[in-house]
PDBQT receptor file of N, H, CA, C and O in Angstrom, charges set to zero:
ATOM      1  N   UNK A   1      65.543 115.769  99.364  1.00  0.00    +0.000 N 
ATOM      2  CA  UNK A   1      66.492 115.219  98.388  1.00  0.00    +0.000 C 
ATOM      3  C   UNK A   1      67.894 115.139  98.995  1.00  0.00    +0.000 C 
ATOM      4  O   UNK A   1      68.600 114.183  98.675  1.00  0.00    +0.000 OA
ATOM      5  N   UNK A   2      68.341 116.035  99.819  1.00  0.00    +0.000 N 
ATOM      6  H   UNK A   2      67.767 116.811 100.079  1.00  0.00    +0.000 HD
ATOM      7  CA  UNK A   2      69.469 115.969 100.516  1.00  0.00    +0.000 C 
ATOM      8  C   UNK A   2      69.668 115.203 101.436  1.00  0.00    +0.000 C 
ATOM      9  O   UNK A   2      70.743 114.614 101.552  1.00  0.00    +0.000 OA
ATOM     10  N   UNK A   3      68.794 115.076 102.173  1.00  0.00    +0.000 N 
ATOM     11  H   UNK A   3      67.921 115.555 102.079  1.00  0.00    +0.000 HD
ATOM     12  CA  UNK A   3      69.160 113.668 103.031  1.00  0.00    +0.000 C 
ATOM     13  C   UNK A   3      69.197 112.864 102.223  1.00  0.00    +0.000 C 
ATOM     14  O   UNK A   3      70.240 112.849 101.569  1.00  0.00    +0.000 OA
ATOM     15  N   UNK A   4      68.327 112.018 101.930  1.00  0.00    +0.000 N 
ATOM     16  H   UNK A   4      67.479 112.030 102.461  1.00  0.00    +0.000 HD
ATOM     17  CA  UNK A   4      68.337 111.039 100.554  1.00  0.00    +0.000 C 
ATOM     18  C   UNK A   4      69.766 110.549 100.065  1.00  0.00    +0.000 C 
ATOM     19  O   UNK A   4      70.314 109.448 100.109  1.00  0.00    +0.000 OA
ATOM     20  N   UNK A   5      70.109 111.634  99.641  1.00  0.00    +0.000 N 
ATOM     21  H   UNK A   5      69.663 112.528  99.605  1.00  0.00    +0.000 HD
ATOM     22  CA  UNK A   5      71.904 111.466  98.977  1.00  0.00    +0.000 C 
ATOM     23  C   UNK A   5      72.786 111.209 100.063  1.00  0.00    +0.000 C 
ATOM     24  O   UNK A   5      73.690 110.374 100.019  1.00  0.00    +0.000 OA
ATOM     25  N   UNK A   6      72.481 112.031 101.170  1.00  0.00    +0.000 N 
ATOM     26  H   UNK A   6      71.747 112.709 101.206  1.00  0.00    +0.000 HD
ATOM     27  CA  UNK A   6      73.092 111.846 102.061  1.00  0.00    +0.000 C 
ATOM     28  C   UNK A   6      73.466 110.626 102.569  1.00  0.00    +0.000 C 
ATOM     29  O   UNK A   6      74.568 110.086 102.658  1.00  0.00    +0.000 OA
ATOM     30  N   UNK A   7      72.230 110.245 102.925  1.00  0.00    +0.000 N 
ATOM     31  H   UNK A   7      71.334 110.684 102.853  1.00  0.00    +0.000 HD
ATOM     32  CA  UNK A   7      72.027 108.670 102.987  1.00  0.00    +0.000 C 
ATOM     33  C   UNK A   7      72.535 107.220 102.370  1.00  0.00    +0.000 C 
ATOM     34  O   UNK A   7      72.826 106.089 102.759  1.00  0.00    +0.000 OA
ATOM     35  N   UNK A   8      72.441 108.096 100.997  1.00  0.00    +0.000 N 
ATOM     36  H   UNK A   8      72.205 109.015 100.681  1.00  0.00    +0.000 HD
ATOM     37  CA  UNK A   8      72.862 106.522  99.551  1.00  0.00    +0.000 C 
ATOM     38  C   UNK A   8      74.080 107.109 100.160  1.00  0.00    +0.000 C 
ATOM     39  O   UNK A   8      74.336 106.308 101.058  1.00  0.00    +0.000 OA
ATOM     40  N   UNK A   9      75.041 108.106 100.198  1.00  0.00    +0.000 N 
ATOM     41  H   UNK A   9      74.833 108.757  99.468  1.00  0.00    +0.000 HD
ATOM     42  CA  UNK A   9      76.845 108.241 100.319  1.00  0.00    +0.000 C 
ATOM     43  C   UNK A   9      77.243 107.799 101.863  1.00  0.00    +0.000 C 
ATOM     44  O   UNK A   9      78.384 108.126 102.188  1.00  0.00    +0.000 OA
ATOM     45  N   UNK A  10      76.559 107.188 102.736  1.00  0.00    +0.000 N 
ATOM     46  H   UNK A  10      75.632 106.923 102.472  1.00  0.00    +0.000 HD
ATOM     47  CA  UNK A  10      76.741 107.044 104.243  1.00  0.00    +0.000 C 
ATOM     48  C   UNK A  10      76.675 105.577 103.209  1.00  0.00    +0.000 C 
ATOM     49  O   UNK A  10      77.752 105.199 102.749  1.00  0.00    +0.000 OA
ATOM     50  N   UNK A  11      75.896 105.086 102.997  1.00  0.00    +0.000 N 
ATOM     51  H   UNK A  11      75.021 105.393 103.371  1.00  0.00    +0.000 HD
ATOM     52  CA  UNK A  11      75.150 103.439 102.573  1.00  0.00    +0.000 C 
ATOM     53  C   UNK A  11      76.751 102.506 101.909  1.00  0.00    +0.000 C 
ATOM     54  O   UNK A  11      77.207 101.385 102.133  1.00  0.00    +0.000 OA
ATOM     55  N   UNK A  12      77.172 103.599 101.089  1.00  0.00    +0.000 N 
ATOM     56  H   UNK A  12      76.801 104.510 100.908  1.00  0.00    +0.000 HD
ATOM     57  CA  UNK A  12      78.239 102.985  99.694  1.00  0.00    +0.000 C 
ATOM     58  C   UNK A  12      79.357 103.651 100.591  1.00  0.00    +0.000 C 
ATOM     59  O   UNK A  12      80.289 103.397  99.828  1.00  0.00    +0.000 OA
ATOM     60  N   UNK A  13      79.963 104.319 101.652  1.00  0.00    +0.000 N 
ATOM     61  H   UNK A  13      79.205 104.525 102.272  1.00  0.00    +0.000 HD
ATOM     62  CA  UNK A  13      80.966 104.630 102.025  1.00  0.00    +0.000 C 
ATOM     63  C   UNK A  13      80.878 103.439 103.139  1.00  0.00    +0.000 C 
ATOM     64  O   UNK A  13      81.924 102.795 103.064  1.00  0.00    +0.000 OA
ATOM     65  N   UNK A  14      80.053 102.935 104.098  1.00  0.00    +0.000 N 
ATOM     66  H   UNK A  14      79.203 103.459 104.159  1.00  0.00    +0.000 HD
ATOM     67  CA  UNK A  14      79.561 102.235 104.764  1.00  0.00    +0.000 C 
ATOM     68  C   UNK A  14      80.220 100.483 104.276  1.00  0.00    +0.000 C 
ATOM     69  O   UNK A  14      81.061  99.732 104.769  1.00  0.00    +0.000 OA
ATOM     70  N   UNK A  15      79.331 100.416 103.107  1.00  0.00    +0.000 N 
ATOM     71  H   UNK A  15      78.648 101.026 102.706  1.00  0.00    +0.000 HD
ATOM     72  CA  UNK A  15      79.765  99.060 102.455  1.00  0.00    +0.000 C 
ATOM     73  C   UNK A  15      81.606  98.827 101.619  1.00  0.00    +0.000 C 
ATOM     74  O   UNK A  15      82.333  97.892 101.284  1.00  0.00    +0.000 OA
ATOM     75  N   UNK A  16      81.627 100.007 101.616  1.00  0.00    +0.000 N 
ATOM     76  H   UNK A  16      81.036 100.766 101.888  1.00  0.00    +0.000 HD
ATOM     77  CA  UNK A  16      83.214 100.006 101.219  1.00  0.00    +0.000 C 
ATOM     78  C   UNK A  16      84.361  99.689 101.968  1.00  0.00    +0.000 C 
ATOM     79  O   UNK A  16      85.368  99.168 101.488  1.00  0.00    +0.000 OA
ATOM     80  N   UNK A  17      84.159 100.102 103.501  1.00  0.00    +0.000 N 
ATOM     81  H   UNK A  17      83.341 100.526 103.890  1.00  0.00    +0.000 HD
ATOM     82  CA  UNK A  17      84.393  99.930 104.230  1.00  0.00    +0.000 C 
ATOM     83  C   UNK A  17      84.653  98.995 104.729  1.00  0.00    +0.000 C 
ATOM     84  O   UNK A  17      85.779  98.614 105.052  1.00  0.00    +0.000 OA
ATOM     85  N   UNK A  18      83.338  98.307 104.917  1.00  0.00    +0.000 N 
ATOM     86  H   UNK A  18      82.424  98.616 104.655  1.00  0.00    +0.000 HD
ATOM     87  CA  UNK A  18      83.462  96.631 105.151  1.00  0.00    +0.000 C 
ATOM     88  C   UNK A  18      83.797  95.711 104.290  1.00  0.00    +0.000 C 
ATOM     89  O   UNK A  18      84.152  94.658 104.818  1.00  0.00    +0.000 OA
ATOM     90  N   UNK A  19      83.814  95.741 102.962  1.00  0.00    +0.000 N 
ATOM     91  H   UNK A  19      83.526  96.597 102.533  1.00  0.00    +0.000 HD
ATOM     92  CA  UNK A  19      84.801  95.248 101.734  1.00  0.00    +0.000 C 
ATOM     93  C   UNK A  19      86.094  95.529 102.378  1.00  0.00    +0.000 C 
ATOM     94  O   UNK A  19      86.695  94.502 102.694  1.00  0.00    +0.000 OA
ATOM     95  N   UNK A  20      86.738  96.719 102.682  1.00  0.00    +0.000 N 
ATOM     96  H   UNK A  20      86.250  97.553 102.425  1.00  0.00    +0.000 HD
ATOM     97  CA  UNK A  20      88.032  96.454 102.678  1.00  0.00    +0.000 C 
ATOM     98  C   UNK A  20      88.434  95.844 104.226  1.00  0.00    +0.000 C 
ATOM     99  O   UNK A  20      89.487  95.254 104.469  1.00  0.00    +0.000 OA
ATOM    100  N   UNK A  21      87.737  96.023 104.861  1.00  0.00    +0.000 N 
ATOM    101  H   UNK A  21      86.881  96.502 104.664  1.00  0.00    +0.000 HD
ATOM    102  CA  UNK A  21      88.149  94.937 105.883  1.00  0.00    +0.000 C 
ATOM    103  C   UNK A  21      88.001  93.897 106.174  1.00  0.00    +0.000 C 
ATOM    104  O   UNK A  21      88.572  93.402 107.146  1.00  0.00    +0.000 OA
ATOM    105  N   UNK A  22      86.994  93.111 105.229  1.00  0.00    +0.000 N 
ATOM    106  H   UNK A  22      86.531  93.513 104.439  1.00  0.00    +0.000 HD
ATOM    107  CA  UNK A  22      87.221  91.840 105.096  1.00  0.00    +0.000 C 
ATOM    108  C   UNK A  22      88.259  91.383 104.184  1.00  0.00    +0.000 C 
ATOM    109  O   UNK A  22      88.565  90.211 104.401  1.00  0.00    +0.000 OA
ATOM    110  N   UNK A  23      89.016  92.038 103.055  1.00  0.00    +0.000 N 
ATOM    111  H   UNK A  23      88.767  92.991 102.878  1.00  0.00    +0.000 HD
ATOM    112  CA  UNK A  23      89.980  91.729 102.474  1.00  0.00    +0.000 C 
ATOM    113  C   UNK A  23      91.016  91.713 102.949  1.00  0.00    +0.000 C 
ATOM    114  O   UNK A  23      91.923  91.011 102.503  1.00  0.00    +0.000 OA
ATOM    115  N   UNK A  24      91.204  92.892 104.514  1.00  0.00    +0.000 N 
ATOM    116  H   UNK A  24      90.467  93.463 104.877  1.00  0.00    +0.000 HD
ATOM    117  CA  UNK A  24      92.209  92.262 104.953  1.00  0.00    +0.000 C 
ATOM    118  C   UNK A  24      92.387  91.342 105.852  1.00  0.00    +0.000 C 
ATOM    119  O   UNK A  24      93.524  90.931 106.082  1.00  0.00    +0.000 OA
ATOM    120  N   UNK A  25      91.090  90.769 106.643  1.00  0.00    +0.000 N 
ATOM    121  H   UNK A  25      90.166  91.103 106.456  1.00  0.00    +0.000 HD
ATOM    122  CA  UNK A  25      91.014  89.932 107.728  1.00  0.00    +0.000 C 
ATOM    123  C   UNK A  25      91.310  88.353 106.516  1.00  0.00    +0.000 C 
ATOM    124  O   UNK A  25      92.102  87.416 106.620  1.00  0.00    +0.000 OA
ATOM    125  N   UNK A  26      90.329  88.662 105.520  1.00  0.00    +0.000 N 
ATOM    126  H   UNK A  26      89.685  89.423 105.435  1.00  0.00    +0.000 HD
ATOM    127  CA  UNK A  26      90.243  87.215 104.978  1.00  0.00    +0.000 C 
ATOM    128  C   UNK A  26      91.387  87.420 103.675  1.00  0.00    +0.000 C 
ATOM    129  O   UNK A  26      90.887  87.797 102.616  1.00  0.00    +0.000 OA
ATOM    130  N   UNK A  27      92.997  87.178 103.697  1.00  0.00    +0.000 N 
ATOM    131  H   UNK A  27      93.403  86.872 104.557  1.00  0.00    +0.000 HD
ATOM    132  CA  UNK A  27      92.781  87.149 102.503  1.00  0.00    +0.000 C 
ATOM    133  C   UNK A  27      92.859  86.033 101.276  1.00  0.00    +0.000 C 
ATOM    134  O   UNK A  27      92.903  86.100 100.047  1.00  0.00    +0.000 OA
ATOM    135  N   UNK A  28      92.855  85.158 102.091  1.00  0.00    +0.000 N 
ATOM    136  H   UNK A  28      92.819  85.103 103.089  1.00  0.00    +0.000 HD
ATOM    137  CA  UNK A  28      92.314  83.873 101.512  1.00  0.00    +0.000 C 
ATOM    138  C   UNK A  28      91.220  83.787 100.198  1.00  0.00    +0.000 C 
ATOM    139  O   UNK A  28      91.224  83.261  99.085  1.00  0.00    +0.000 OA
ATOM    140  N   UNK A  29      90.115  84.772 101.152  1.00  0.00    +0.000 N 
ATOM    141  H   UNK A  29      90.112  85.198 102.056  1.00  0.00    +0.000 HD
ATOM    142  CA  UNK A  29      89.100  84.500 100.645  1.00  0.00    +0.000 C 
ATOM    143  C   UNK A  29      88.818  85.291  99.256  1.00  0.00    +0.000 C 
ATOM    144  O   UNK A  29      88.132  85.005  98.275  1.00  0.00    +0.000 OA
ATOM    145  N   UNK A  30      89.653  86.431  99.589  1.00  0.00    +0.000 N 
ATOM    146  H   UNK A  30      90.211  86.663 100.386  1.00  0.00    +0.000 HD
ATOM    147  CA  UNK A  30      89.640  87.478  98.547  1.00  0.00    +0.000 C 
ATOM    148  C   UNK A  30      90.867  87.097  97.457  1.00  0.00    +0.000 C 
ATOM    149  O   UNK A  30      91.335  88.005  96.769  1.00  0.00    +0.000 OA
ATOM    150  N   UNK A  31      91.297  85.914  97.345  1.00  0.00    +0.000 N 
ATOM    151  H   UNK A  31      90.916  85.177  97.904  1.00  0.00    +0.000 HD
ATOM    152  CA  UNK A  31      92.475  85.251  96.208  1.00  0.00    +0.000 C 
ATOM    153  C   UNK A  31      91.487  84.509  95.351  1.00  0.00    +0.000 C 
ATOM    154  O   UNK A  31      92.000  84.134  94.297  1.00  0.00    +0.000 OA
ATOM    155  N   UNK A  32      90.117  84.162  95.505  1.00  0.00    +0.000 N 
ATOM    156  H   UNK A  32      89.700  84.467  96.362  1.00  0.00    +0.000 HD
ATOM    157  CA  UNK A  32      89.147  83.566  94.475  1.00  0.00    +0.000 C 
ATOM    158  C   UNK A  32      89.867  83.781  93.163  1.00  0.00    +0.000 C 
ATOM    159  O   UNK A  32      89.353  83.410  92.108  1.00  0.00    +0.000 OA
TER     160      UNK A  32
């Protein structure tokens, strides 16, 4: 079970990550 969680909080810290750096590379894209 601990890895597991471990895992989903690597997954969603992971993707957050790359959200905010595409908001700042693009921010064009992120003015939708």
């Amino acid at each position: 079970m601990t890895e597991y969680r471990r895992f989903y909080i690597a997954k969603a810290l992971w993707f957050f990550i790359v959200n905010l750096t595409e908001r700042k590379n693009n921010p064009v894209r992120s003015k939708k």
